[in-house]
C-alpha positions as protocol buffer text, in pm:
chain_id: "A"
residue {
  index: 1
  type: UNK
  ca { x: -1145 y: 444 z: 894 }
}
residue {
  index: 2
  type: UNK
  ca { x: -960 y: 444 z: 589 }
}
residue {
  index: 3
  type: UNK
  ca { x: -656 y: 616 z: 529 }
}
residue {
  index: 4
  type: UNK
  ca { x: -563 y: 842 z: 252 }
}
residue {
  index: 5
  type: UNK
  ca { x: -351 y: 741 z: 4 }
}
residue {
  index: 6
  type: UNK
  ca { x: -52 y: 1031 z: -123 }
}
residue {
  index: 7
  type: UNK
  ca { x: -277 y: 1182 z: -326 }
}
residue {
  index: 8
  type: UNK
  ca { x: -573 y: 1217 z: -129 }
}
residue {
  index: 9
  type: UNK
  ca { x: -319 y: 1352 z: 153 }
}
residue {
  index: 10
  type: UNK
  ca { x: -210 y: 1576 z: -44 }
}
residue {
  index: 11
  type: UNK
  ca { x: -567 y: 1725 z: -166 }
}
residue {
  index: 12
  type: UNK
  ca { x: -627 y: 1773 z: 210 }
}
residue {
  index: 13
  type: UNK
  ca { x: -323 y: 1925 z: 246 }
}
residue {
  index: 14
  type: UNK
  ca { x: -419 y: 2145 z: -54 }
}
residue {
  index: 15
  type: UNK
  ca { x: -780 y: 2246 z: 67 }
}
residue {
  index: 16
  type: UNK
  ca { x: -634 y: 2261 z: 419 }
}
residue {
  index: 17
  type: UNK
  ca { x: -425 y: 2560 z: 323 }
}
residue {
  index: 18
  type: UNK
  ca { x: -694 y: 2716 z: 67 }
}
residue {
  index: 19
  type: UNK
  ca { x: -950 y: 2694 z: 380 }
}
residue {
  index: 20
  type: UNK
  ca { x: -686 y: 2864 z: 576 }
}
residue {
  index: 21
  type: UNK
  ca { x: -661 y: 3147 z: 329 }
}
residue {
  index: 22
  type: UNK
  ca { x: -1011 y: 3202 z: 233 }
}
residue {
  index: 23
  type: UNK
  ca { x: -990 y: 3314 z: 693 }
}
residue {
  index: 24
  type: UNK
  ca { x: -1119 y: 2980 z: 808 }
}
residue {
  index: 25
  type: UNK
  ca { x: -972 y: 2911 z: 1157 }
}
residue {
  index: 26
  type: UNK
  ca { x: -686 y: 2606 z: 1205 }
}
residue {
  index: 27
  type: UNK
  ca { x: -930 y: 2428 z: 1488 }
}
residue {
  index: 28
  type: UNK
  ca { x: -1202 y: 2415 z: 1267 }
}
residue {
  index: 29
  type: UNK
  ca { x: -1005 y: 2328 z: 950 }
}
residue {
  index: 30
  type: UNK
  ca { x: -848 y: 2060 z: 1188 }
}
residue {
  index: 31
  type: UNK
  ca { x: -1252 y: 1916 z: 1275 }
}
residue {
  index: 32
  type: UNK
  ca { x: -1314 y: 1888 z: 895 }
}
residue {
  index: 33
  type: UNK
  ca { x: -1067 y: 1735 z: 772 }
}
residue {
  index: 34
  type: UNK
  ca { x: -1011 y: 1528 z: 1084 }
}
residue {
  index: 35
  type: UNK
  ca { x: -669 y: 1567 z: 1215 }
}
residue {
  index: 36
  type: UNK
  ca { x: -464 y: 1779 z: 1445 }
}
residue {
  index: 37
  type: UNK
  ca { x: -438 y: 2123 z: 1447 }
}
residue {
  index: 38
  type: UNK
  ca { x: -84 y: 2134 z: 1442 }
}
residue {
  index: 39
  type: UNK
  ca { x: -117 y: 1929 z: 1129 }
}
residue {
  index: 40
  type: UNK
  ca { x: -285 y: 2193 z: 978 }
}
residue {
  index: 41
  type: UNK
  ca { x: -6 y: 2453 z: 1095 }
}
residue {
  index: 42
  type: UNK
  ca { x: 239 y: 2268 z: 939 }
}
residue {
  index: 43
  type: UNK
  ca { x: 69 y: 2244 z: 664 }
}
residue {
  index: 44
  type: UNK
  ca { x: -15 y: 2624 z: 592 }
}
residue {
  index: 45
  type: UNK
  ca { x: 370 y: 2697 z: 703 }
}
residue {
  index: 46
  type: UNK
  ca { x: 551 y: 2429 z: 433 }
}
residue {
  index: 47
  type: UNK
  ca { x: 314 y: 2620 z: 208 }
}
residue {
  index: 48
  type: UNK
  ca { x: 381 y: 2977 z: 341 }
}
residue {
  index: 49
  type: UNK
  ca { x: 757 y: 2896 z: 327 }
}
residue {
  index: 50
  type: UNK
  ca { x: 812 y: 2624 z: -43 }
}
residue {
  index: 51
  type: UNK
  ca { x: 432 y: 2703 z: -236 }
}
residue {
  index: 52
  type: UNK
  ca { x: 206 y: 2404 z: -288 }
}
residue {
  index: 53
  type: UNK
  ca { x: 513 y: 2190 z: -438 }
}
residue {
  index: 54
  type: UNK
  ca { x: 618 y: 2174 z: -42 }
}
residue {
  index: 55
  type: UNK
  ca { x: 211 y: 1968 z: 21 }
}
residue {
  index: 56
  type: UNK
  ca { x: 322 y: 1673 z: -176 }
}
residue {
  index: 57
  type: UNK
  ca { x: 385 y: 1322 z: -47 }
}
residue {
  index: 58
  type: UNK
  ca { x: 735 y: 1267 z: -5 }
}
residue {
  index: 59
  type: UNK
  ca { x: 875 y: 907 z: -140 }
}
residue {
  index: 60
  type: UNK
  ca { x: 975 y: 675 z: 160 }
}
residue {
  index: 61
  type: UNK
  ca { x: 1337 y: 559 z: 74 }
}
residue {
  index: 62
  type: UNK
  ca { x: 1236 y: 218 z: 257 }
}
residue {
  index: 63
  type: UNK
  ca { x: 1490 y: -113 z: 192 }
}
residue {
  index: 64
  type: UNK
  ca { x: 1595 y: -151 z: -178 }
}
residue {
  index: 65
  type: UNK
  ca { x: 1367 y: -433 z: -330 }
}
residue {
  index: 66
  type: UNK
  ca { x: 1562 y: -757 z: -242 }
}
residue {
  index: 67
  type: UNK
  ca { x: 1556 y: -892 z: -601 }
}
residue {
  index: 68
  type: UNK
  ca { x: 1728 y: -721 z: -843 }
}
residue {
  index: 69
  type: UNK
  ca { x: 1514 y: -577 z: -1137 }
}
residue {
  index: 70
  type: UNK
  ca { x: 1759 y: -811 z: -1349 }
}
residue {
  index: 71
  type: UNK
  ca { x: 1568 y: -1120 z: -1224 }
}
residue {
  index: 72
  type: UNK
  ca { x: 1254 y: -979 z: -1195 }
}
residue {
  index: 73
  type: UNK
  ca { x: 1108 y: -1102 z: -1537 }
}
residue {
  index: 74
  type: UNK
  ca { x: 1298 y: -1415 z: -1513 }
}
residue {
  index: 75
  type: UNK
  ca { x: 1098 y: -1523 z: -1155 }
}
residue {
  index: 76
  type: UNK
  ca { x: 781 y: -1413 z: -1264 }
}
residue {
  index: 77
  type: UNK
  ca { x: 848 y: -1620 z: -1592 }
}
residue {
  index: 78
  type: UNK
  ca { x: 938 y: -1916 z: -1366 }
}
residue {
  index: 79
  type: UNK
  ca { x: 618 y: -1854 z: -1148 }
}
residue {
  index: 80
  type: UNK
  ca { x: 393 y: -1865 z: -1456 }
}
residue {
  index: 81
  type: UNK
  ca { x: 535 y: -2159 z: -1585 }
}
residue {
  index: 82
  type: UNK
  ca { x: 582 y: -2389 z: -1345 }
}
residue {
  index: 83
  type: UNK
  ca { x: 296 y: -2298 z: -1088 }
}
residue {
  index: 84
  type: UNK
  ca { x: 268 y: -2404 z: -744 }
}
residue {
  index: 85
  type: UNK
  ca { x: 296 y: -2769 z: -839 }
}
residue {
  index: 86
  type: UNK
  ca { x: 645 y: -2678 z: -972 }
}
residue {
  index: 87
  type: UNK
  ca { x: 732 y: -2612 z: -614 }
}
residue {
  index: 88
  type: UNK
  ca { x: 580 y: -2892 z: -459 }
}
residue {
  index: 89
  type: UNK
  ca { x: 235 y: -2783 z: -357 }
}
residue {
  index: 90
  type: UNK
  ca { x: -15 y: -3023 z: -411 }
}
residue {
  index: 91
  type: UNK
  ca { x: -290 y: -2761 z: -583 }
}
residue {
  index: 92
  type: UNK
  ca { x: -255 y: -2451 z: -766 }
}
residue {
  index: 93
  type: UNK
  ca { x: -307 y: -2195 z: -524 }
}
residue {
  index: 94
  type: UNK
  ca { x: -55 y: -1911 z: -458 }
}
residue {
  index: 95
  type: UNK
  ca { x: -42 y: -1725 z: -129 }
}
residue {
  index: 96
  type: UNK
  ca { x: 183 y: -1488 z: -49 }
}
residue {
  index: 97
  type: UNK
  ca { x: 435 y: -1710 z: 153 }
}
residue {
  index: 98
  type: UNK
  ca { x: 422 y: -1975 z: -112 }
}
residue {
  index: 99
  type: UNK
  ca { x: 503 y: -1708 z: -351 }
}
residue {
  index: 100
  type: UNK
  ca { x: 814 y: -1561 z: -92 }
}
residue {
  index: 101
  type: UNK
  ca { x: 972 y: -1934 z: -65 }
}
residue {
  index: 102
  type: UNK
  ca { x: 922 y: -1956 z: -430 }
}
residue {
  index: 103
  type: UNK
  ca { x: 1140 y: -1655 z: -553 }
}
residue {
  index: 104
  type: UNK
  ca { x: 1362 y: -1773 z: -242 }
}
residue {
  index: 105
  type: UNK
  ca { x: 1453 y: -2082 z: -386 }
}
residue {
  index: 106
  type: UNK
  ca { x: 1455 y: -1953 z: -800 }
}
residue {
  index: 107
  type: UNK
  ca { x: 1689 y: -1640 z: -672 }
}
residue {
  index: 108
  type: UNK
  ca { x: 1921 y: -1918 z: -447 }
}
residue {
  index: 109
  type: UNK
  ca { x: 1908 y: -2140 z: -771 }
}
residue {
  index: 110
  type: UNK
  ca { x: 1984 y: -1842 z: -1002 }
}
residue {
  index: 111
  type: UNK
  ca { x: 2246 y: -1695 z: -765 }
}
residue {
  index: 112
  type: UNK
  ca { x: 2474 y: -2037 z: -780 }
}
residue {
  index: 113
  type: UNK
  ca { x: 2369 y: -2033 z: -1215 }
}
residue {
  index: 114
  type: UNK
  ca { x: 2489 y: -1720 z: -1249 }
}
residue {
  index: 115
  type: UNK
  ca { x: 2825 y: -1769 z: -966 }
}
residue {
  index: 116
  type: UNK
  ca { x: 2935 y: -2119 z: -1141 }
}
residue {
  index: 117
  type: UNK
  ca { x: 2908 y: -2015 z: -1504 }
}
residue {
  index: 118
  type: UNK
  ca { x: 2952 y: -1634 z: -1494 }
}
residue {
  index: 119
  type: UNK
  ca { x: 3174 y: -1527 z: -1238 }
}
């Protein structure tokens, strides 16, 4: 099954709470839309109680990205330029780990650029 992304959530949310109020009961709301029923009480009470504005998708704080947005155009400058080869892979395919230990080694080379002539 695929899951919902925020805004699709929050449509169900949304058409959870209209079913709700147009007399359609919780359990069967809850069938439809294929989740609890105690979803859909929550749902119709965040309404009840803070309007539709209280459905959205709240923003996960999460980590802070680990490279400052500083940098940012900088790697993805060196990543262009140099390619894979410029790291010392042998063809010119990025994966996702080459791409990690890539920006690992341009922020570690960037860090001690910016600490020796900067700081």
């Amino acid at each position: 099954m695929v899951k919902p992304t925020g805004t699709a959530k929050e449509y169900r949310r949304v058409l959870a709470v209209q079913w709700a109020e147009e007399g359609m009961k919780q359990t069967v709301i809850a069938e439809r839309l294929g989740v609890t029923q105690g979803c859909v009480s929550q749902w119709v009470k965040r309404a009840n109680e803070g309007g539709k504005e209280a459905l959205k998708t709240k923003p996960f704080p999460g980590h802070p990205p680990k490279l400052p947005d500083a940098l940012v155009p900088h790697v993805l400058n060196a990543l262009e330029e140099l390619g894979p080869e410029g790291f010392g892979y042998e063809d010119q395919r990025w994966t996702t780990q080459r791409i990690a230990d890539a920006i690992a080694t341009l922020t570690n080379d960037l860090a001690t650029v910016f600490r020796t002539h900067y700081l």
